[in-house]
N, C-alpha and C positions, 0 to 999 in steps of 0.2 A: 417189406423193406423198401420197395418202388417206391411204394405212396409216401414211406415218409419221406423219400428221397426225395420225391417231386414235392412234395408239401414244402421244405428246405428252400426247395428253387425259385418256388413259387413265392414265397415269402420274401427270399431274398432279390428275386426281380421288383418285386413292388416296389421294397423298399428303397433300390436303387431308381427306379425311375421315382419314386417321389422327391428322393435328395438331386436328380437333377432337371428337374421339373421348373421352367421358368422361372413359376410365382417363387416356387420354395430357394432357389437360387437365388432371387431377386432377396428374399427375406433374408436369407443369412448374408446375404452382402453388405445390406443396410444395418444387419446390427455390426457386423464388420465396423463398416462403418461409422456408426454411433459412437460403439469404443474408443475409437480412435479422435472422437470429438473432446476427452475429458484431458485434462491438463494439472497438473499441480507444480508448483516452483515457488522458492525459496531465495529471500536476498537480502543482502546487507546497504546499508544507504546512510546520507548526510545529510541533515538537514541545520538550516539557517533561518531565524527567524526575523522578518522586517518589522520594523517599531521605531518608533521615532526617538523610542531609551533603548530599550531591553534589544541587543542584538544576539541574541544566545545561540550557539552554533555546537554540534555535536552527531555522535553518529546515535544509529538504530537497525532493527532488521523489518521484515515483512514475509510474510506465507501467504498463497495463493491456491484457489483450486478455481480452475475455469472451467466453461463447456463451449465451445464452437461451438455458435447454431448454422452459422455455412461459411462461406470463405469472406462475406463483409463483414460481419458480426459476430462478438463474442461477449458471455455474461462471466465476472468472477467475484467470486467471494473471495474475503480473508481481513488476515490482521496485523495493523500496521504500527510500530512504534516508531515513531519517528525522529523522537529527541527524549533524553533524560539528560538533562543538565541540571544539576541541584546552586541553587545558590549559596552564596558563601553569607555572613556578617560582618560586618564591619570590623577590619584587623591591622589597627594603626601600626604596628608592628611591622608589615610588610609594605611592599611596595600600591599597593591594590588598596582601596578605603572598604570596597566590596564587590562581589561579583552577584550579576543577577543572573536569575533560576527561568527553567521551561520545561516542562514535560507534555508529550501529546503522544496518547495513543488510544485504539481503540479498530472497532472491526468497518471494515467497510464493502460495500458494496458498488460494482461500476461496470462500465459499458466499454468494449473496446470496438474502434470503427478500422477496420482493418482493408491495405494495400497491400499481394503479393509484390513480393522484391525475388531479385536472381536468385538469394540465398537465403532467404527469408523472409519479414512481413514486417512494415513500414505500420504504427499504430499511434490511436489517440486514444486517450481515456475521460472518461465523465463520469462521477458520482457521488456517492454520500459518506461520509466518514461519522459512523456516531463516535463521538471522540470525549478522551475523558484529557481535561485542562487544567494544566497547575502553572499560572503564570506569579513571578515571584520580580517586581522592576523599582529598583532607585532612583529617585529622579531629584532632582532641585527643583523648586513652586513644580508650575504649572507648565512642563513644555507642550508648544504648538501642536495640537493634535492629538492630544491623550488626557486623558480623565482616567481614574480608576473607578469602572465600572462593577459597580455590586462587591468590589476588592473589598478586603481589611487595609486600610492606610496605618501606618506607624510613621511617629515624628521620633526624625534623631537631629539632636544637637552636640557637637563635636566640637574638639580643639585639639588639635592635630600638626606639630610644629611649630605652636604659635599661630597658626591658623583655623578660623573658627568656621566651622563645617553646619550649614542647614539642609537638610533634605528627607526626603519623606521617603517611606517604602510601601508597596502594592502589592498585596497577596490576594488573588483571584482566582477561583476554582470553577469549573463548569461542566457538566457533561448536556452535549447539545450535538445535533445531525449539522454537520459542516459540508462545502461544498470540497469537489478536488477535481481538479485539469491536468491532464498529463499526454505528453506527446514520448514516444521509446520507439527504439527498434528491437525485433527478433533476429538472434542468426542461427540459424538449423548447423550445429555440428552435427547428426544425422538424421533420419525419418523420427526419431523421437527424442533425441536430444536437442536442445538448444539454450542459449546462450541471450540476456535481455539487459536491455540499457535504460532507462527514461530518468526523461526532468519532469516536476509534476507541483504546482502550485497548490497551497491546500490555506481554504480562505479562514480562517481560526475564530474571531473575535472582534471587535469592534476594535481597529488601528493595529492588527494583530495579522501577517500572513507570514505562511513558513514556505520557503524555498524547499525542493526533497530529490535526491541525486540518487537514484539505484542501481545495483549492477546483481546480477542473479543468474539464478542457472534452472532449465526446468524440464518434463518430461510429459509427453504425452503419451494416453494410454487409451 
């Protein structure tokens, strides 16, 4: 009954000095740590599309999963919808001859350059958006700075009031790696909650950029 007693102790000394054993401290710290690198968060956003016709404005959401690689830098994935705005047809009936269309979404991938703040982190973003493109724009001839690129053109001729209506419509589809700029703040509601703001440019298409406003909530793990 000794030996197996001291056998118990013996075992159980080891084991206690290997759990606090520099290296083995040092390793559980660091995965500690690692864990605590991973991030996911969720948001709702507006975006506005600049074009010299097609002004199309509407909301979208976005998900993220991040990984801190130290306190300047961080990599994240996700997916971002950033407008669904359907265009309308022509409806002499109403006030409106027609409304034009935009859709842009798809997954992206980007870099965040990161400043501690008092209550959070001051950031900028860079990256690629593979993006799928449904632009839908009315125009009269030719305005300054737009072509319908690879588009379907439709001619409409109209009489509307007594008045006689020319103008052409551009349906454009495209899935292509786009670029995207984004400046946001983080606010730590606590060690793993927080709170995100950014504006963020995202370059579309040939005469084509969309403005993208977001506000979200997120959690590190």
């Amino acid at each position: 009954m000794i030996n197996i007693k001291s056998r118990y102790w013996t075992l159980a000394s080891t084991a206690l000095a290997l759990l606090t054993h520099p290296v083995c401290a040092q390793n559980a710290a660091n995965k500690t740590a690692a864990a605590e690198h991973f991030s996911i968060s969720a948001a709702a956003n507006y975006s506005r599309v600049e074009h010299a016709t097609n002004k199309s404005k509407g909301g979208g959401y976005e998900a993220n999963l991040g990984y801190s690689i130290n306190s300047n830098w961080s990599i994240e994935l996700g997916y971002l919808d950033a407008l669904d705005k359907t265009s309308t047809e022509p409806d002499y009936d109403s006030g409106s001859l027609y409304g034009n269309g935009y859709q842009l979404k798809g997954a992206m991938l980007t870099v965040l350059g990161k400043a501690a703040m008092a209550e959070g982190e001051l950031y900028y973003r860079a990256g690629i958006l593979r993006a799928e493109i449904n632009a839908t724009t009315f125009y009269n001839g030719e305005p300054q700075g737009f072509t319908c690129h690879n588009g379907l053109i439709s001619e409409y001729e109209v009489t509307w009031d007594d008045i006689e209506y020319n103008f052409f419509k551009c349906e454009a589809s495209a899935k292509k790696n786009v670029a995207l700029f984004g400046l946001g703040y983080k606010y730590n509601i606590s060690d793993s909650w927080f709170l995100s703001t950014e504006v963020r440019r995202i370059f579309a298409r040939s005469g084509f950029n969309v403005d993208n406003v977001s506000v979200g909530i997120g959690y590190r793990f």
